[in-house]
C-alpha positions as CSV (number, residue, x, y, z in Angstrom):
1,X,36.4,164.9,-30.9
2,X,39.7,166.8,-31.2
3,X,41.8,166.4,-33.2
4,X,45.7,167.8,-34.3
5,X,47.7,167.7,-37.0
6,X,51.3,166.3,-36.8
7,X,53.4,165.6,-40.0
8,X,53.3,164.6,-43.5
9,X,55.6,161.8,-44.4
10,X,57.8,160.9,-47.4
11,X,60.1,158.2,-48.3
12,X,63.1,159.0,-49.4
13,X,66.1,157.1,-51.6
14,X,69.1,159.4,-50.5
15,X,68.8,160.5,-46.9
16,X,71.6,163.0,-47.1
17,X,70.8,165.1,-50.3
18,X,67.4,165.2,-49.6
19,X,67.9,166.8,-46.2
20,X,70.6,169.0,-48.3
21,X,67.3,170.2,-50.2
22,X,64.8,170.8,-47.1
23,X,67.7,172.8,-45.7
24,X,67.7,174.8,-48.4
25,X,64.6,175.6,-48.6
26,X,65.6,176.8,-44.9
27,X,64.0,173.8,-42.6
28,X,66.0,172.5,-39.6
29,X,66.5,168.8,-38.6
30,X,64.8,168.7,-35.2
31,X,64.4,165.1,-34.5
32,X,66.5,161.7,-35.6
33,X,65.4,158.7,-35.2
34,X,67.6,155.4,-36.0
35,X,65.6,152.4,-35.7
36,X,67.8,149.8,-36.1
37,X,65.2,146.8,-35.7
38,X,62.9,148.1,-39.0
39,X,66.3,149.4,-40.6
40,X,64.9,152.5,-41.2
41,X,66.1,156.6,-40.1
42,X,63.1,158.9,-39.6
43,X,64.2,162.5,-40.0
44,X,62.1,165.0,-38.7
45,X,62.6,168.4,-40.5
46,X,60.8,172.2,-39.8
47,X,61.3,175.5,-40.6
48,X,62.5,177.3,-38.1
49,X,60.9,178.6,-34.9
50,X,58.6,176.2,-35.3
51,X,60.6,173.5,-33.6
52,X,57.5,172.0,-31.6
53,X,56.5,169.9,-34.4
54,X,53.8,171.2,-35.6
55,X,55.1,171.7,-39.4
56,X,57.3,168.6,-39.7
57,X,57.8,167.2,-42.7
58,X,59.2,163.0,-41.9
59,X,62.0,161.7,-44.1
60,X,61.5,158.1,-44.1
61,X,64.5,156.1,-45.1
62,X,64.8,152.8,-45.5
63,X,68.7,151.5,-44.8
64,X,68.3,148.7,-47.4
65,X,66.8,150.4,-50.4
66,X,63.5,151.3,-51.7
67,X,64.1,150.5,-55.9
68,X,60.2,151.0,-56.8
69,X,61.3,155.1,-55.4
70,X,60.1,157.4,-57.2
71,X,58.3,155.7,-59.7
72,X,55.4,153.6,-57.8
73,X,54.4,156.7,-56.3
74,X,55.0,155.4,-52.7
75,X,57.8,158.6,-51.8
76,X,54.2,160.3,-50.0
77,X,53.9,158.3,-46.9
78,X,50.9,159.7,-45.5
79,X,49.7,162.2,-43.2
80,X,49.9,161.7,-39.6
81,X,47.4,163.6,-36.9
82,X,47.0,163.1,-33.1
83,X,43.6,161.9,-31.6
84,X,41.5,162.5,-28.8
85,X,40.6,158.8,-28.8
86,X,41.5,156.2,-31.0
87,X,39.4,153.5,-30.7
88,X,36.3,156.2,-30.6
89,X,37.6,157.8,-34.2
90,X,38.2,154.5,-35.6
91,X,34.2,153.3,-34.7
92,X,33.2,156.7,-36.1
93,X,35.1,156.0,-39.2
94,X,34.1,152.5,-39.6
95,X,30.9,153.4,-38.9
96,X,30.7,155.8,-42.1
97,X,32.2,153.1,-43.9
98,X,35.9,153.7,-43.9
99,X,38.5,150.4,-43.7
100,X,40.5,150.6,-41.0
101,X,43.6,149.3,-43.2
102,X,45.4,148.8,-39.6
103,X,43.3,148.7,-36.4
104,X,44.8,150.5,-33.3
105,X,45.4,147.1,-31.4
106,X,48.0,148.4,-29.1
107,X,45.5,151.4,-28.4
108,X,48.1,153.7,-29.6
109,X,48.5,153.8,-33.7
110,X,45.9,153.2,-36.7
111,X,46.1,153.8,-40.2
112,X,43.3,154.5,-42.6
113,X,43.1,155.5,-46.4
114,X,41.1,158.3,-47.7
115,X,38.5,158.3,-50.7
116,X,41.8,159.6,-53.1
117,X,44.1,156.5,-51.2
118,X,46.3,158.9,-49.4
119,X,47.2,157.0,-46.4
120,X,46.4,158.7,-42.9
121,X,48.2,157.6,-39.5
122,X,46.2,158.2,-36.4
123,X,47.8,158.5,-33.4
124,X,46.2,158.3,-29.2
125,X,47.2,161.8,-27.3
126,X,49.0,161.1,-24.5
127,X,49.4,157.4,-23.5
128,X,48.1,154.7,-25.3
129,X,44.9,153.0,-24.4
130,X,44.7,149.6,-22.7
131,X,44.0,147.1,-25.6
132,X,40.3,146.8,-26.3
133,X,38.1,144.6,-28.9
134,X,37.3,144.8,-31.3
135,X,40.2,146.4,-32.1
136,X,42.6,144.0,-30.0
137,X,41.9,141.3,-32.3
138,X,41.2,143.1,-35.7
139,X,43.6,141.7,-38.9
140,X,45.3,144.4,-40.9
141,X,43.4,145.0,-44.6
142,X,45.0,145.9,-46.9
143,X,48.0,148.1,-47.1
144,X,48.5,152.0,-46.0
């Protein structure tokens, strides 16, 4: 089953000085997103020539505050890799006895946890699948 590595994720509590940091550590921004539904900016930052994602670290900010930042230990986000296929990854995971904390009902995203609780996102190559059971239908458990 193949599988790729995409980003690692943090949350941040000051969008701009953190960027100020990565870029000093010499990482570009090379993708911005503003999602103004889930009041959140997602920056995407790498070093450079390396611009095809495949080091990106994800600043996740959230517009209206995150107060338990730094101290609940929730600025890791989690790790994020591309699938082959997702509903054939989650039944092999489930299978071995992983939770599926959120199923991949829209045949496109899922989130797991590993033995240490470091949320992982996984995500369908290409287009995402046509909904499927069980997954369709699965409840979220938990939290990632």
């Amino acid at each position: 089953m193949k599988v790729e590595y995409l980003h690692t994720m943090v949350r941040v509590l000051d969008l701009e000085k953190t960027i100020g940091f990565f870029k000093l550590l010499g990482l570009i921004e090379r993708r911005r997103i503003e999602n103004d539904k889930g009041r959140f900016t997602l920056v995407f930052m790498c070093p450079p020539g390396q611009e095809d994602g495949r080091a990106d670290v994800e600043l996740t900010w959230n517009w209206d505050g995150d107060s338990g930042l730094p101290s609940d230990s929730r600025h890791f986000g989690h790790l994020a890799y591309r699938v082959e296929n997702i509903y054939d990854m989650c039944a092999k995971l489930q299978e071995a006895g992983v939770t599926i904390n959120r199923p991949p009902r829209d045949g496109h995203m899922a989130f797991v946890r590993s033995p240490d609780n470091v949320s992982i996102e996984l995500l369908q190559m290409g287009d995402a699948l046509a909904p499927a059971e069980p997954w369709a239908s699965m409840e979220n458990t938990g939290h990632w």
